[in-house]
Structure formats: C-alpha cells, structure tokens
C-alpha positions as CSV (number, residue, x, y, z in Angstrom):
1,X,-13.4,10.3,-10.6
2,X,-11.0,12.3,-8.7
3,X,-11.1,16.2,-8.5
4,X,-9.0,19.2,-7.8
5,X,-9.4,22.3,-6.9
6,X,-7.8,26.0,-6.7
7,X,-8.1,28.7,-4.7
8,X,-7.5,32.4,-6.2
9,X,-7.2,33.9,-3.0
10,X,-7.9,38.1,-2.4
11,X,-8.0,40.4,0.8
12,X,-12.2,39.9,0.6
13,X,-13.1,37.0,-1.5
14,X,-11.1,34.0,-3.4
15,X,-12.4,32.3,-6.2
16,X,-12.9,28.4,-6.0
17,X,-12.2,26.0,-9.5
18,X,-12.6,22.5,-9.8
19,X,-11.1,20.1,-12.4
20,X,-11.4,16.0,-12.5
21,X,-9.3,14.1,-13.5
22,X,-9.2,14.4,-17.3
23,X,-9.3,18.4,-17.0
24,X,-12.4,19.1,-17.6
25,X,-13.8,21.9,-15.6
26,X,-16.7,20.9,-12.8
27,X,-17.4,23.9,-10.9
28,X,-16.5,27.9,-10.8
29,X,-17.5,30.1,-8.6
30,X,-16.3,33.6,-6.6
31,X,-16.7,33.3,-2.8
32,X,-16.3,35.7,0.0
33,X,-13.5,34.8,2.6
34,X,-15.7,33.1,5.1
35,X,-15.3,29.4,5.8
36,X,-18.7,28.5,6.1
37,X,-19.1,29.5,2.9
38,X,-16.1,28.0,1.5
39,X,-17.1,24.8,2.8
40,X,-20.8,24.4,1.9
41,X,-19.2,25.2,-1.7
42,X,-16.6,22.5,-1.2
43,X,-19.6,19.9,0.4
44,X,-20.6,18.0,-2.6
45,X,-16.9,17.3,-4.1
46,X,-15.6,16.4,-0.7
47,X,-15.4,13.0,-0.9
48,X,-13.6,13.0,-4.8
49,X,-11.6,16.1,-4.0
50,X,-7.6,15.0,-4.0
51,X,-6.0,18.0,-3.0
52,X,-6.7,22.1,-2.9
53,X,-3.9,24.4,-4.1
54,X,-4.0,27.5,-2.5
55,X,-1.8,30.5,-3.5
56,X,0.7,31.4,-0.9
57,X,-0.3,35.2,-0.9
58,X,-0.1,37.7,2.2
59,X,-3.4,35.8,3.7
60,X,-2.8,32.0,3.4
61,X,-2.7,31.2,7.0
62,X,-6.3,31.1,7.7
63,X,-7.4,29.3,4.7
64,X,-5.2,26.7,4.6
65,X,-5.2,26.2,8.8
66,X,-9.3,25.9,8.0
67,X,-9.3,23.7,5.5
68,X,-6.3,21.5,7.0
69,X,-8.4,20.9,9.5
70,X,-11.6,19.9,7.9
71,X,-9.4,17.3,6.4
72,X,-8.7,18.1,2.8
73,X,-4.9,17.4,1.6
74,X,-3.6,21.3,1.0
75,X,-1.1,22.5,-1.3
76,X,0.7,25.5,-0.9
77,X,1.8,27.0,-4.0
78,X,5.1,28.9,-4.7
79,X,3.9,31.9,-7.2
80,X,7.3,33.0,-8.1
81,X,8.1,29.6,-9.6
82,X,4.6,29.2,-11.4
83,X,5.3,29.1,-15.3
84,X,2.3,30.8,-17.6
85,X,2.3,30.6,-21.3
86,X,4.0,33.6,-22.8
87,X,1.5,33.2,-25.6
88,X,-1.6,33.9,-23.4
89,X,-3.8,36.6,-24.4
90,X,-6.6,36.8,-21.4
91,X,-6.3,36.2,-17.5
92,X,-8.4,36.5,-15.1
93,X,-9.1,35.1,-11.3
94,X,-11.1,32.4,-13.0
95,X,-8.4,31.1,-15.1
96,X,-6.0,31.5,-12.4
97,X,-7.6,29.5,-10.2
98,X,-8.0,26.9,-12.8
99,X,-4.6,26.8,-13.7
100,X,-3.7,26.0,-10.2
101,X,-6.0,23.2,-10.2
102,X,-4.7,22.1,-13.2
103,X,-0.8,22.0,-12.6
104,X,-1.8,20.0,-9.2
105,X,-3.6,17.6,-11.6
106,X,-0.5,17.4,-13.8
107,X,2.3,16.9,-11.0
108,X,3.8,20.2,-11.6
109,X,2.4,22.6,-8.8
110,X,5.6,24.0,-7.7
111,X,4.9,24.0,-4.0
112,X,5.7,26.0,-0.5
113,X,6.2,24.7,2.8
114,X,3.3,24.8,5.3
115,X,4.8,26.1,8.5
116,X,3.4,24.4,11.3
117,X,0.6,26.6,12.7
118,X,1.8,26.3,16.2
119,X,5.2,28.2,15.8
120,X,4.0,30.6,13.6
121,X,2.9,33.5,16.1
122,X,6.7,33.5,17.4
123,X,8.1,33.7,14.0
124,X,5.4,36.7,13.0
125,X,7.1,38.3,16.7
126,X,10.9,38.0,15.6
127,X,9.9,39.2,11.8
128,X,8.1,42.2,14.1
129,X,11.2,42.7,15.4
130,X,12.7,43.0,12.7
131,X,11.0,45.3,11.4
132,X,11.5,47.9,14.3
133,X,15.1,47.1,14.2
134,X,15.6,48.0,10.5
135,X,13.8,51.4,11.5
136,X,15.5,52.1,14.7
137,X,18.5,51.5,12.1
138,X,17.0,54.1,9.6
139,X,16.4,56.7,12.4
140,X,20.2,56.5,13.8
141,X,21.7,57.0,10.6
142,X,19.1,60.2,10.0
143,X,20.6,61.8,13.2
144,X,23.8,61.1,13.0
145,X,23.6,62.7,9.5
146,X,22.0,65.8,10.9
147,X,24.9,65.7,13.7
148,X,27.3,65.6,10.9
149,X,26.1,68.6,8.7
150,X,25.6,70.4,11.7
151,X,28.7,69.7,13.8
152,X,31.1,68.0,11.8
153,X,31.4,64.8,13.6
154,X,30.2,61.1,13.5
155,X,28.7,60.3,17.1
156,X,28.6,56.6,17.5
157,X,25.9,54.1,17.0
158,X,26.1,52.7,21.1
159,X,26.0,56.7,22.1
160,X,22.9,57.4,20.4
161,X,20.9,54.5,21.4
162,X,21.8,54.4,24.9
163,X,18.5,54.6,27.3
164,X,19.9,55.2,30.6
165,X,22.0,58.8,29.7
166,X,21.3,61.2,26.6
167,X,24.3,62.3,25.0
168,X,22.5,63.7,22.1
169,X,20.2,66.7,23.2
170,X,23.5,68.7,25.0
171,X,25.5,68.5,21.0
172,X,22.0,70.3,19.7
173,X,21.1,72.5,22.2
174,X,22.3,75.5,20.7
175,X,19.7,75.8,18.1
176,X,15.6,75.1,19.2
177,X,14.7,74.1,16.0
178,X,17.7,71.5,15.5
179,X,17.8,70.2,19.0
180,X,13.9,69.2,18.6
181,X,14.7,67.1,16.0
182,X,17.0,65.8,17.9
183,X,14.6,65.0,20.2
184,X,12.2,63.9,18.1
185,X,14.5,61.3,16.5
186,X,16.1,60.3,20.2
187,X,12.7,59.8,21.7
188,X,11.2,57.6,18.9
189,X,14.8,55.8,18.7
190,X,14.4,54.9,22.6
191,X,10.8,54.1,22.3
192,X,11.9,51.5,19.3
193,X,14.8,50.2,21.4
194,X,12.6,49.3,24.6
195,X,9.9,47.8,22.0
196,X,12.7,45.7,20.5
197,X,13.8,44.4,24.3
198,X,10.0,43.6,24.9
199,X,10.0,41.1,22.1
200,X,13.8,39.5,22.6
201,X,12.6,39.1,26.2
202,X,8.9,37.0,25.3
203,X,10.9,35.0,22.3
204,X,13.0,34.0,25.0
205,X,11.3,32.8,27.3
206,X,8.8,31.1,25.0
207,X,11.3,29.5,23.1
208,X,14.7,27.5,22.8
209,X,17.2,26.6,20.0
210,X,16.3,22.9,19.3
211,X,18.7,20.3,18.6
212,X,18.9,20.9,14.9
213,X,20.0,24.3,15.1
214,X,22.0,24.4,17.9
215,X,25.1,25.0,16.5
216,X,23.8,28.1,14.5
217,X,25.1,29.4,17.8
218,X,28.6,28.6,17.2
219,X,28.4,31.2,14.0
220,X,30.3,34.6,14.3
221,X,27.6,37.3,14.3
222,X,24.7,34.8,15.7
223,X,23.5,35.2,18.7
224,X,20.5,34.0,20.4
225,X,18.0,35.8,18.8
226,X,19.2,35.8,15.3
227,X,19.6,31.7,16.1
228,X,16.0,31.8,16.8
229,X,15.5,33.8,13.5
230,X,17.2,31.1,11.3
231,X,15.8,28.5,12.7
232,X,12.2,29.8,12.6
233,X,12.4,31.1,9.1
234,X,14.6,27.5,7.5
235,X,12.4,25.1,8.9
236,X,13.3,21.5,8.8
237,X,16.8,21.5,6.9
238,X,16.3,18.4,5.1
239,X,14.2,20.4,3.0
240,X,16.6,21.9,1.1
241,X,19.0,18.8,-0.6
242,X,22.0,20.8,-1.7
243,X,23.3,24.4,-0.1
244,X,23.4,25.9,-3.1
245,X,19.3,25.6,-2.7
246,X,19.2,26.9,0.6
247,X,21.3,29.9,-0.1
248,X,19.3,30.6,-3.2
249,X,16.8,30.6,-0.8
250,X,18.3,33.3,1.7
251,X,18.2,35.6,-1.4
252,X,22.3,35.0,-0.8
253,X,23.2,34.2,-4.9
254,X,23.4,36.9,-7.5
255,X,20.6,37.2,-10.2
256,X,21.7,37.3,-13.3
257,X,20.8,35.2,-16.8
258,X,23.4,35.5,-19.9
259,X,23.4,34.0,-23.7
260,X,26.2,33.8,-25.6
261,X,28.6,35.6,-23.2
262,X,25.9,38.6,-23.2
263,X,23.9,40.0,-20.3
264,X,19.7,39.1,-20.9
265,X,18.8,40.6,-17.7
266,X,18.3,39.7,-14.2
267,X,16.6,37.2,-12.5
268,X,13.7,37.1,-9.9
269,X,15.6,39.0,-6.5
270,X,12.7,38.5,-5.0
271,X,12.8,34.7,-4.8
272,X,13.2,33.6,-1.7
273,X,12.6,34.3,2.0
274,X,13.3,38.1,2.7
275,X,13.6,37.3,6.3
276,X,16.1,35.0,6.2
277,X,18.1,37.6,3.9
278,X,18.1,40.2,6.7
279,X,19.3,37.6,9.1
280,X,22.2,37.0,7.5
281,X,22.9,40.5,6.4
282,X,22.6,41.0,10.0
283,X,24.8,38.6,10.8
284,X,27.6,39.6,8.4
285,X,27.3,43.0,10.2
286,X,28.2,42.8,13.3
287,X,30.6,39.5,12.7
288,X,32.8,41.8,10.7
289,X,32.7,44.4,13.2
290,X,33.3,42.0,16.5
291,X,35.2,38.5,14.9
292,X,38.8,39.1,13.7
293,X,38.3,36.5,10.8
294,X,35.1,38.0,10.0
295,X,36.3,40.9,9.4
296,X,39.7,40.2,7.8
297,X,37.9,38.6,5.2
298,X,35.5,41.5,4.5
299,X,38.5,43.6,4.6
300,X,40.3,41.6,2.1
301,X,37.4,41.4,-0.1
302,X,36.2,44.9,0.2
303,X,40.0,46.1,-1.1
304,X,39.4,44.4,-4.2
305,X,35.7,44.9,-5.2
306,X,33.6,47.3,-3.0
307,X,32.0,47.1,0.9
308,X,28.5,46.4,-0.6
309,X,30.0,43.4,-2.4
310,X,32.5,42.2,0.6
311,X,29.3,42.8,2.8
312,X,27.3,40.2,0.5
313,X,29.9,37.7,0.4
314,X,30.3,37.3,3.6
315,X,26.7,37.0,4.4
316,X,26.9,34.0,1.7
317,X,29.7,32.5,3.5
318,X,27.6,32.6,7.0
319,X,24.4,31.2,4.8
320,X,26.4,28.4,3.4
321,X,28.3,27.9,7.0
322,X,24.3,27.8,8.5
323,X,23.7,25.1,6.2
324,X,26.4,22.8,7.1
325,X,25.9,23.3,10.6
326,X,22.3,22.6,10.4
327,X,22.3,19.6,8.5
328,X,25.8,17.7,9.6
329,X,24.7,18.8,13.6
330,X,28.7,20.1,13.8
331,X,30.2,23.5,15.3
332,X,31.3,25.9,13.2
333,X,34.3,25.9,11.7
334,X,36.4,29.0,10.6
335,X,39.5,26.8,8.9
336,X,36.6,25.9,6.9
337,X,35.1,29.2,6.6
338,X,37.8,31.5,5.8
339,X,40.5,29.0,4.9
C-alpha cells in the first residue's frame, strides 16, 4: 500500500508523519535536523513511500537537496496557499505535518518550485545584494535629510555616493558633532557601495543571461544585473500560463477582496516572491528617471492619482512587459508598452 509523508520543518528539529493510502496514520515521530536520523526514520517505508511534502520555510534547502538525492519524489509546499478548516479547534506540529501528508495523498498540495540546487548560491548573492543596496538607499536618504534640516538644501544622490571625492564632510564641517555623523553615515555608505561592486563583479563573471531571458535586456530600467535578478528569481517562464499569474507573483497586483460592492479586507501581500517585487520596483525607478517614455507615463499617472501609485503602475507595466518578453523570446516593445 502506498504511503506519504510530511515534514513539519523547525530551525532544530522537524517532525516526520506518515499516512497510506486510505489515510490512516502509520508513523509519528519528532526528529532532530540531522539526516542520518531522518533517514533511518524513513528506512522501513522507503520502498511504499510516494512522495514527501516538505514545507517551504526559511530552511528547505538542505532537506529537500538530502532527500532528493537519496531518491525520494519531494514536494515542496506553498504555505500561503495551504487552506485549514476555519472550524478547527487544536493544531499542533503533529497535525501539521499530517495534514501535509494528507493534501499530497488527496492531489491538493498546493506546491512550490524546487530551484535547481546548482544556481541557487548566485541567486542567494544577488538577493545579498540587494539587501545592501536597499540599506545604502536607507543611509542616503538619512543624510541627505540631516543636510536638509541643517543646510537647507538637497545634495544629490550621485554626490553622496561618490568613492573617489567626498563632497559631504566640507557642507558639515562647521559643527564636530554634525560633521561626525556625516562621517559616520559617508563611511558606512562607501563601505556598502564597494561591497555592492564586489558582488555585481562575481555575478558577472560567474554568469550570463541565457537565451530565455535575453531580451529582459531590452527593458527600460534593466540592466545587466537586474536581468540576472529576474531571471534567477522567475525561473523557467513556462511556469506561469497566463501573465496575470506571473505578475501576481511579483507581488505587482493590488490586494483587495469585496462583497456586494463593499470592502471585506485585503488579501495576502505577502504572496509571492519579494525579490522579484524589488526588482521591478527597481526597475520602475530608475526607467522613469533615465527613459523619456518611462517617465512620461509616470508623470501622467502620477498627476492624476499619486507618485506611490504611478510608481506601482509602472512597475506592473515592466512585470507584464518581462513576461511577454520572456515567454514570446521578442524585444521589448514600447508602442506596446505605453501605447
């Protein structure tokens, strides 16, 4: 009789369920997060054992890589779309772990992509990077702020994060206290800046746009690294059948559920990959400041809602353009676009 199992995976321990085929529960039991362990547990259900559902948490990759390659068929599974009954009055990892087993069993595991292990380490690099890009971003705007209450004046973005020449420390040297935070912020900013170079420059050379995504290239605000980004972070295209998925996807569709013509809340924001949101936030950025059409549009937009909103609807417009690019392997088009 055929089995499955789920994995209620933890930072120290997981706990392992088994069901067969008819839901009836074989085995139970909390583990530590060692593999030897794990497997000894799995040993005598190897052979009846259909698939494992593991819960794509913070840790996944080392489970899943070690049971992948001890041959068992793994399921990664999405927990923002796994349903629980609103009437349910106790949970625990046991149950949990059971129910994960149990929606495999009944075809209705709502499942995540396995990135290939191989081009994972680049893709944990570029999501490094941007990370120390989105705080570089918070620094600059803190000192620019304090140039502004102090001085009156907005200095611009490229002065203060040029490496070669400080034009910062002389605006705050007339004041110990202020020009040390200056300083402070300056030094951490450049630090962050050379950091961020480090990584665009091993990315590089490690790695290439491939066929598929070549044309992400053709996009107004993508360059080279945010190509690599996308591409990285989307995975095969074909996985997504319609761009309304794919967007919904890049976090790029508004949340909101409604009865009746009334408001019943918002839906899950966090559904989706936050990495590929940032991409394209990125990418709406500095297209609107450097492409003519880019920015005309936001301008338009932002005149008749608000820059937050035009800011968001052109990143849509760049994750939809992404989509098309990606899966019809044709340039971008702005008549298309913007038309």
């Amino acid at each position: 009789m055929s089995l499955y199992a789920g994995f209620d995976l933890h930072a120290k321990s997981n706990h392992l369920a088994i069901l067969d085929q008819k839901g009836k529960r074989v085995f139970s039991k909390k583990l530590p997060n060692e593999t030897k362990t794990i497997f000894e547990a799995l040993k005598p259900f190897k052979k009846r054992i259909e698939g494992l559902v593991v819960e794509s948490t913070y840790n996944w990759y080392w489970l899943v890589d070690s049971l992948m390659e001890k041959g068992y068929r793994v399921h990664l599974a999405n927990p923002s779309a796994i349903q629980q009954y609103s009437g349910l009055k106790h949970s625990d990892d046991i149950h949990d772990a059971f129910w994960l087993a149990d929606q495999l069993r009944l075809g209705i595991l709502p499942e995540g992509y396995i990135y290939p292990k191989e081009e994972r380490p680049i893709r944990d690099l570029l999501r490094k990077r941007g990370h120390l890009v989105r705080l570089r971003t918070s620094l600059v705007i803190s000192l620019q702020n304090i140039i502004s209450r102090n001085l009156g004046f907005k200095v611009d973005v490229k002065d203060i994060k040029r490496l070669r020449e400080n034009r910062i420390s002389p605006l705050l040297a007339y004041n110990d206290d202020i020009a040390l935070v200056g300083q402070t912020s300056k030094r951490t900013i450049d630090f962050l800046t050379r950091q961020i170079q480090n990584i665009e420059k091993v990315v590089e050379s490690k790695t290439q746009i491939k066929p598929p995504y070549e044309y992400l290239l053709t996009l107004p605000g993508v360059g080279k690294i945010l190509g690599l980004t996308i591409m990285l972070e989307t995975g095969p295209i074909s996985r997504f059948s319609k761009v309304g998925h794919y967007v919904s996807y890049c976090r790029k569709v508004t949340t909101r559920w409604s009865s009746n013509g009334k408001s019943k809340g918002k839906g899950n924001k966090k559904n989706g990959n936050k990495y590929l949101a940032w991409a394209f936030s990125e990418a709406a950025e500095l297209s609107k400041r450097y492409d003519p059409y880019a920015k005309r549009y936001y301008t338009k937009k932002a005149l008749k809602t608000n820059r937050m909103v035009a800011h968001n609807a052109l990143a849509h417009k760049l994750a939809r353009a992404a989509y098309w690019v990606m899966k019809a392997q044709v340039p971008f088009s702005y008549e298309k676009l913007f038309a």
